[in-house]
N, C-alpha and C positions, 0 to 999 in steps of 0.2 A: 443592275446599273453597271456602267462600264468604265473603270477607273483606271490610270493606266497600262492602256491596253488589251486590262482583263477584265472578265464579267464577274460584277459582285452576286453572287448566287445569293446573299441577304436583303437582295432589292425586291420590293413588293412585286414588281413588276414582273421581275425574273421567275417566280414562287409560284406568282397565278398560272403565267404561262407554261411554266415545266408540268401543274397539277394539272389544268386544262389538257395539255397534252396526252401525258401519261395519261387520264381519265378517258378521253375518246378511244386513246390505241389499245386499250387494254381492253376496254369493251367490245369496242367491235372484233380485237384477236377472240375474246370470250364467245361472242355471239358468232363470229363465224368456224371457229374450229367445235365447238358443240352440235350447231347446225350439222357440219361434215360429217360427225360420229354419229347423230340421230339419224341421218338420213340411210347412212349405210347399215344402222341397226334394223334402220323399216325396211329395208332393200332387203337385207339378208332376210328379216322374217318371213315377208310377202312371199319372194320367191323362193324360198323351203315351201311355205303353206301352197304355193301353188305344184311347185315339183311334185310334195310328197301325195297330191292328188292325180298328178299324172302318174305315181307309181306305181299308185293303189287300181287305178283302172288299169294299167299293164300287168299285176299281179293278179287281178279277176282274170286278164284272157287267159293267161299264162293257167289259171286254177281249171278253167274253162277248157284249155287245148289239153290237158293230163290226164281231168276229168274223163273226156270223150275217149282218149285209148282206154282208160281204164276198164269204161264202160264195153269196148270191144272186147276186152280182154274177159268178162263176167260174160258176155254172149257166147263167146268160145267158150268156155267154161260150163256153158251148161248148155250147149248145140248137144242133143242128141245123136244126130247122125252121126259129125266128128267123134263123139265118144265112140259112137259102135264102130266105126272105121278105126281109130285106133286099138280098138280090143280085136279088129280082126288080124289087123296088120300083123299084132304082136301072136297073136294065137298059133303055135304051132301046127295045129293040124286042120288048118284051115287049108283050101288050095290055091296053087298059086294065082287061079285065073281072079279069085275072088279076091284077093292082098294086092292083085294089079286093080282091077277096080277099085277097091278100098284107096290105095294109094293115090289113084287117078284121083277122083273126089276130094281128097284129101290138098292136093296141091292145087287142084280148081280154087279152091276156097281160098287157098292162101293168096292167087293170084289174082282173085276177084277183090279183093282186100286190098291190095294192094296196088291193083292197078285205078282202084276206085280212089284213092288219095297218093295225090302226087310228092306231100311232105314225107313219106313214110320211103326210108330206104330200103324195106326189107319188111318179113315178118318170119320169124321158122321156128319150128318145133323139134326139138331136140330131145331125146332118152338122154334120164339121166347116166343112166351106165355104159352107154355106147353112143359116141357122140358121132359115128361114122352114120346111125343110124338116125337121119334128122331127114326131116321135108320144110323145103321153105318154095317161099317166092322167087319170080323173078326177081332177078336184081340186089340180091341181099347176098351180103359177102362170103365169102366161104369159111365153114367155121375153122378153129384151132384150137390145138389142146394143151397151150401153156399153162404155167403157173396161176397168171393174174386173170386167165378164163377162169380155170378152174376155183380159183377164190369168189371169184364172182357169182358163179353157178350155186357154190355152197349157201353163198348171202340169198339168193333166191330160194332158194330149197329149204332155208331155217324160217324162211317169211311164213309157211305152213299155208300156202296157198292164198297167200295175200301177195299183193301188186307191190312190189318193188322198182322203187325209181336206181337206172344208175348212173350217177353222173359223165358228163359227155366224153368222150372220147377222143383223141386227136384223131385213131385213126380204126373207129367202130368199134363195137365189140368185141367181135376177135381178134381186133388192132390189124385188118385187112384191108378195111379199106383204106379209099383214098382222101377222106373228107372226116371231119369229124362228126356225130353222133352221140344222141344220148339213147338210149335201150328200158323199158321200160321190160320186167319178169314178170312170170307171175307160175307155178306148179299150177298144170288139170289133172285136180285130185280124181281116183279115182278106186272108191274105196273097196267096191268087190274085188276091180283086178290090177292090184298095184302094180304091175310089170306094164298095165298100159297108160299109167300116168306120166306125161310128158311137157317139157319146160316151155313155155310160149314166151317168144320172145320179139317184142315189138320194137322196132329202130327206127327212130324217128331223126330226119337232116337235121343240122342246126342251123340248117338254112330257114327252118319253120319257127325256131325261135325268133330269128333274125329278124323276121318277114311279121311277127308279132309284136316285136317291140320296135317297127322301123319307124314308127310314128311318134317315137319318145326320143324326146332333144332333150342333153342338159348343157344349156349355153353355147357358147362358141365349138368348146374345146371339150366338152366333157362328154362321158361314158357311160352305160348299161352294161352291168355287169350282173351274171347269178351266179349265187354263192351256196355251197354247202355252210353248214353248222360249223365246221373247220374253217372256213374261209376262206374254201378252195373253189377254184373257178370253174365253173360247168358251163358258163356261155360270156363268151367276151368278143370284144370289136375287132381283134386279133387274134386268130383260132390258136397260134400259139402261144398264146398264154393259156390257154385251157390243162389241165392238171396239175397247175402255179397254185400257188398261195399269192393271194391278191393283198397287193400293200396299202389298198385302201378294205379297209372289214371292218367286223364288229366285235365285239368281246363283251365280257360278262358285265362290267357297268355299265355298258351302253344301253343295256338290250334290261339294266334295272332300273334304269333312269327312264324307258319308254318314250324318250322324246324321236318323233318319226324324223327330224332333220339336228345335226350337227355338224361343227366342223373340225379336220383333223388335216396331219401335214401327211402329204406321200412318203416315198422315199427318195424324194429330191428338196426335202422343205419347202415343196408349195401349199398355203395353204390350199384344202379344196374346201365345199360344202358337200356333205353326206345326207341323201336321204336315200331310206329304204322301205322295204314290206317283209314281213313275211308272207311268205305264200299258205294257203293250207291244204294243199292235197298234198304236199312233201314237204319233205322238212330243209329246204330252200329260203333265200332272201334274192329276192331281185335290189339291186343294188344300184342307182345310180349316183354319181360327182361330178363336179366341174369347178376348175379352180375360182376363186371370191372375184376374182379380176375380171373374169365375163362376165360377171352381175354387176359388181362395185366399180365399173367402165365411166357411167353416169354419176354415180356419187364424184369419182375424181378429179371430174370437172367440176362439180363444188371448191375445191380447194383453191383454184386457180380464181373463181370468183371471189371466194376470198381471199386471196391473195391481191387481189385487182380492188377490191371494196377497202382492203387494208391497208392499201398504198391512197386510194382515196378519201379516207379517214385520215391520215398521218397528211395528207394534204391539205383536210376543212380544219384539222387540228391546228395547226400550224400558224392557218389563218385566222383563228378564233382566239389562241395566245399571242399572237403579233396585234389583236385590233386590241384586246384586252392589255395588252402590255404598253403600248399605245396611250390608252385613256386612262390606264393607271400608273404607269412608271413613268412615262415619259414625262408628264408635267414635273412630276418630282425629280427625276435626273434633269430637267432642263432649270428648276428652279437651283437644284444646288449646283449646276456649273455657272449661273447666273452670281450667286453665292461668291461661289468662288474669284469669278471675276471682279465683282465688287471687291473682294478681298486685296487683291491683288493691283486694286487704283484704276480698274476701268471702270468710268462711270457712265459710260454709254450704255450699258447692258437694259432692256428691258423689257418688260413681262406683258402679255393680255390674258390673264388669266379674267375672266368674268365671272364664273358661275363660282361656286359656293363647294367645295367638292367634299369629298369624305371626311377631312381632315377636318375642318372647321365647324362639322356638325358633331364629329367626334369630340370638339369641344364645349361647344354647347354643350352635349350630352354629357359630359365630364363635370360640368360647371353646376348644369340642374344635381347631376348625384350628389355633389358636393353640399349642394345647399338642403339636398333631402336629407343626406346625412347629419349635415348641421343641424337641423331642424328636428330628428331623431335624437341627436346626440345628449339636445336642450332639453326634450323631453327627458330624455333617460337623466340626466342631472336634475332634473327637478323633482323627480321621484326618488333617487337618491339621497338627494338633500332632505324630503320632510321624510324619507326612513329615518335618515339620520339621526332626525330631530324627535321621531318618533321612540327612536333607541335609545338617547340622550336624557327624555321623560322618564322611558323605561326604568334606565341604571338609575336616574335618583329616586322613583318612585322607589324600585329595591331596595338601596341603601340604609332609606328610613324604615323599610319593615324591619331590614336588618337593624337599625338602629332599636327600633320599639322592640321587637326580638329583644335584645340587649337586657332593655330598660326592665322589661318582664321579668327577663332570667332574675337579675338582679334583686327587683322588688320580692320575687318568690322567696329568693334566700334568706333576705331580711324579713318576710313576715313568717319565714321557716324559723329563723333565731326566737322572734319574739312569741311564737307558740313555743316552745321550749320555754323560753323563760316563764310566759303563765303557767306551763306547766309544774316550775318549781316552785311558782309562787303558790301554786294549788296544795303541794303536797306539807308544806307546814299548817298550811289550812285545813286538809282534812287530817294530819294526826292532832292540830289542836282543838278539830272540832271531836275524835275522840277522848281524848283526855278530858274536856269541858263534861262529855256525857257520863265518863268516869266518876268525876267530882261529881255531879246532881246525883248518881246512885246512893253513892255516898254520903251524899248530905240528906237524902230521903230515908236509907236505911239508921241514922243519926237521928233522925228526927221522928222517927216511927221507936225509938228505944227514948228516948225522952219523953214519950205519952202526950199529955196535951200541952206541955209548953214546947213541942218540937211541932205542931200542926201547923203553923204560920210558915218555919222551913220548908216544912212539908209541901206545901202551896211555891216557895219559892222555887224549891228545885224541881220542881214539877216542871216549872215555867221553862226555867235554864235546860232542861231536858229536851223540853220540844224545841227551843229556839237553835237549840243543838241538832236536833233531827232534819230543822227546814234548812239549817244550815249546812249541813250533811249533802241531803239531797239537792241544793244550790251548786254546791261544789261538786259533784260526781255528775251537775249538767254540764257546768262549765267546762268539764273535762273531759263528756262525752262530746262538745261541742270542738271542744280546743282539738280533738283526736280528727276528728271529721277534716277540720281545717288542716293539720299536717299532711292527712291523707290527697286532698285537695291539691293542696303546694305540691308534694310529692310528685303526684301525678302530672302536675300542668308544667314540673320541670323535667322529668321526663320525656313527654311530650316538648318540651322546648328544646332538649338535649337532642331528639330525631330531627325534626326541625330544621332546628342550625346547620348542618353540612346540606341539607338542600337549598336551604336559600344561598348557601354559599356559593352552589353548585351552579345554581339558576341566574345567582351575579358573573357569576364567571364566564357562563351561557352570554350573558346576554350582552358583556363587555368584550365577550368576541366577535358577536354578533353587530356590534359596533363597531368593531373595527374592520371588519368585512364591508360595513356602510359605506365608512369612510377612507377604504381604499376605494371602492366601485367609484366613489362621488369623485377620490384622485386621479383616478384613471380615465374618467368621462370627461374631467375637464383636460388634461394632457389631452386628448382623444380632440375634445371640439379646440384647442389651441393647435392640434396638429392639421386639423380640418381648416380652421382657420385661414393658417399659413399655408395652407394648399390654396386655397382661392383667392389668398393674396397674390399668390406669386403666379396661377394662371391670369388675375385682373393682371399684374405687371409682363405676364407673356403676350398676354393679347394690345396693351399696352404699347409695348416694345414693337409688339410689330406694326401697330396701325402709325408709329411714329417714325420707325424702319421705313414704310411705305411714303408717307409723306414726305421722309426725308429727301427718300430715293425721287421720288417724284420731282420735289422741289429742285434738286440738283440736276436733274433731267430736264426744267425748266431751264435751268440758269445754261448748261450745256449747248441747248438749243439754240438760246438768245446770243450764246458767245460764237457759235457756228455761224449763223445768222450775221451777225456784226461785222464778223473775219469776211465774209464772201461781199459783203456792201465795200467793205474796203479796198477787197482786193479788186473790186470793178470799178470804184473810182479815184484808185491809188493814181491813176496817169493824169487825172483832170486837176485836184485839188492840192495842195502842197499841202494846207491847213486842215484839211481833213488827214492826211496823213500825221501830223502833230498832234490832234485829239485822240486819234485812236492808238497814238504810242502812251499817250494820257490813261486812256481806257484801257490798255492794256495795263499798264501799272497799276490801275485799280483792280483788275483782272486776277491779277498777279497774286494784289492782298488778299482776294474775296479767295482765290484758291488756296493758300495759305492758313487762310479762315477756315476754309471747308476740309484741309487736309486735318488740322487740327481737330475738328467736331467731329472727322469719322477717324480717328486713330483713338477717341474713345468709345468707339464699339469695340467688341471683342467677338469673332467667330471662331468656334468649335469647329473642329474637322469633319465633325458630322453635318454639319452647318446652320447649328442653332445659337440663334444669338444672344 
């Protein structure tokens, strides 16, 4: 909502349209820079998976062209004739016409060899100990007896007559020629006469590797390169880089991780994509790269779609929070400047609001909660209330136990006292009912020394003895009886003594528990008078405003009628003199009725917010 000047960011309106916003542009930022990352992640995998297939078929021919000299080299190796021509060559006392034939034969083969493959720069056989003394091909360079020959020669000669690859050369084996070369060795053992064992040594152009892998593209811009174990360059697209150490290689995690394609940065921080082979007739990798940008050419134009769909998005967005801001703000910003104007003594302002919009079902739905709650609340007091009444029985049911409790204890005592006192009443009893049985002994032993005029006593204390006995035994029940009863009392006070602090305990319980009732039943009615006064004052919201509404109406009425009046006049102010006298009339009535109406709206009152 926009108040002066500025946008109130707390207007419904404002809220939707900023979340609409932000919700499409962020989405679609989400969906299309993911898309651009997936797309280049499938691009990079595809075309590794496809490269490292074309490397692998380049690594077969490559295994396939080694193989083959290798293969010549194990023919030579075991030609007969060659051996016997070299054991003659070397044999002193051979003659010379035979060492010239030997010789002759000897470089036929070589020539025939050579002249039969045209990749082959050379081929020539060399004594190890005299390297003046060698037969080669046409064409093959002339040897030299440097250092890095002679290290070379050594690395052959410890291979123990196995094929030794050497890596290429800028400028041949002997470093004579004009082009570079790789040289494949290999010692023809030969074990009776070691003096005619001699170094074969095969030179192949690198124009034959070249010619092998011309059919392998990596991208625009990238390379086939072969690598030794070092990662030193035996075949590359510029022959001078050949005896480099190549700034695209491998190293020992790479080559533990086994994956045929990665990427790494040159020596200019491009990234490239790396895939390789190894080879297996040498301990080689054929190696090709090409930087990410020849592949990922296609993905980058993703970006720019999305940049184009995101600029499109932020355009539907735009329009989705302007139609929404619209159907929702707008009524409400137009009603509280409507508001405001009313405030401020324009009564012209007014509204076609028709339809029922959120607000008004928000009251509904305010009003039904209100009355469900009401409706719960009455419930919950009504079960309150007969707990209450139920706790109320309770505590006086208790009381009286506690009272008869009471009445018990007390009775106990007093018929505790009054066995005691039969008890003392008992014990004169039975010492006089001793002494009584005393006396009859006595008056029977008197009456047995008196002869027959003591017989008559005799009979009477007789009597008094027994009535003494039953009397005896009367009294020793009544006192095994009276005992029983103390024992009784004893006990049932006892027993009343445990008792009493539980029922105490239980009153105490249960007069708390009453007053638990009887706060819940307080708090339920606070609760439905506060529910109450809520439905009151939304009846007097909705009230206020259906009376607002008529109000404004009815004054929109009278506004109209007094427009209405003013324009009849002023069209036949020139004709009637007496009609201009009425309507100075009318307007002093005017005058009061507005004076009227100023008064009945200077008692509304509107809030800044503009609730009345």
């Amino acid at each position: 909502m926009k108040r002066g000047g500025r946008i109130q960011l707390e207007s419904v309106g404002v809220k939707i349209f900023i979340v609409v916003f932000a919700a499409v542009v962020i989405v679609s930022a989400v969906l299309g820079i993911s898309s651009y990352l997936m797309s280049k992640q499938i691009i990079r995998g595809q075309v590794g998976l496809a490269s490292s297939q074309a490397i692998e078929q380049a690594a077969d021919k490559l295994d396939f062209l080694f193989a083959e000299y290798e293969a010549i080299s194990r023919q030579l190796a075991v030609d007969q004739v060659l051996r016997t021509d070299l054991e003659t060559v070397t044999n002193q006392n051979v003659d010379i016409v035979r060492k010239t034939e030997a010789e002759t034969r000897i470089r036929n083969k070589l020539d025939a060899m050579r002249g039969s493959d045209e990749r082959l720069v050379g081929i020539r056989l060399i004594s190890p100990g005299d390297f003046s003394n060698t037969y080669a091909s046409s064409g093959a360079s002339p040897p030299s007896n440097e250092d890095a020959v002679q290290t070379k020669i050594k690395a052959i000669q410890d291979a123990q007559g196995k094929p030794l690859w050497i890596p290429g050369q800028k400028q041949g084996f002997f470093e004579t020629f004009a082009k570079p070369s790789v040289t494949m060795g290999r010692v023809l053992q030969n074990l009776k006469h070691p003096e005619a064992e001699y170094i074969l040594l095969i030179e192949i152009k690198d124009e034959a590797l070249r010619h092998t892998l011309s059919n392998l593209k990596m991208g625009r811009s990238g390379e086939v390169r072969i690598l030794t174990a070092d990662n030193v360059i035996v075949h590359a697209a510029d022959p001078e880089l050949i005896e480099t150490t190549s700034d695209i290689g491998l190293d020992e995690r790479q080559l533990q991780i086994g994956e045929a394609s990665f990427t790494m940065e040159d020596a200019n921080g491009v990234k490239q994509l790396v895939v390789y082979r190894q080879l297996q007739s040498v301990d080689w990798r054929i190696v090709g790269y090409a930087p990410e940008s020849d592949f990922l050419s296609a993905a980058d134009k993703l970006i720019w779609v999305t940049v184009f769909v995101l600029c499109f998005a932020v355009l539907v967005a735009l329009a989705i929070g302007y139609y929404l801001f619209r159907m929702v703000g707008k009524p409400l910003m137009k009603l509280c400047r409507l508001m405001e104007e009313g405030e401020r003594g324009n009564l012209r302002v007014r509204t076609n609001f028709k339809s029922r919009g959120e607000i008004g079902q928000q009251m509904d739905y305010v009003m039904s909660l209100n009355a469900s709650m009401d409706a719960s609340a009455g419930r919950v007091s009504e079960v309150s209330r007969k707990g209450r009444e139920y706790m109320d029985n309770l505590v006086e049911k208790t009381e009286s136990v506690t009272r008869m409790t009471g009445l018990i204890e007390e009775n106990s005592a007093k018929l505790s006292r009054s066995t005691h006192s039969i008890r003392s009443i008992l014990a004169p009893m039975v010492e006089m009912t001793k002494q009584t049985n005393i006396l009859s002994l006595n008056a029977s032993i008197e009456a047995s020394r008196a002869g027959v005029a003591g017989k008559g006593f005799v009979v009477i204390a007789e009597e008094i003895r027994k009535l003494t006995a039953e009397s005896n035994e009367a009294v020793q029940t009544v006192s095994a009886m009276t005992e029983e009863i103390q024992t009784a009392i004893e006990d049932t006070v006892n027993v009343l003594i445990q008792v009493t602090p539980m029922f105490g305990e239980q009153l105490l319980s249960v007069k708390e528990a009453s007053s638990i009732f009887q706060n819940v039943a307080q708090e339920m009615e606070r609760f439905v008078t506060d529910i109450q006064s809520s439905s009151a004052s939304v009846h007097e919201l909705r009230s206020s405003q259906q009376v607002l509404s008529e109000f404004i109406a009815s004054v929109s009425s009278v506004v109209q009628q007094t427009t209405a009046s003013t324009e009849e006049v002023a069209s036949m102010s020139s004709e009637q003199f007496k009609i201009s006298e009425e309507l100075v009339k009318l307007a002093n009535r005017l005058e009061g009725l507005s004076e009227t109406l100023k008064q009945s709206l200077s008692s509304f009152q509107i809030d800044s917010d503009g609730a009345v």
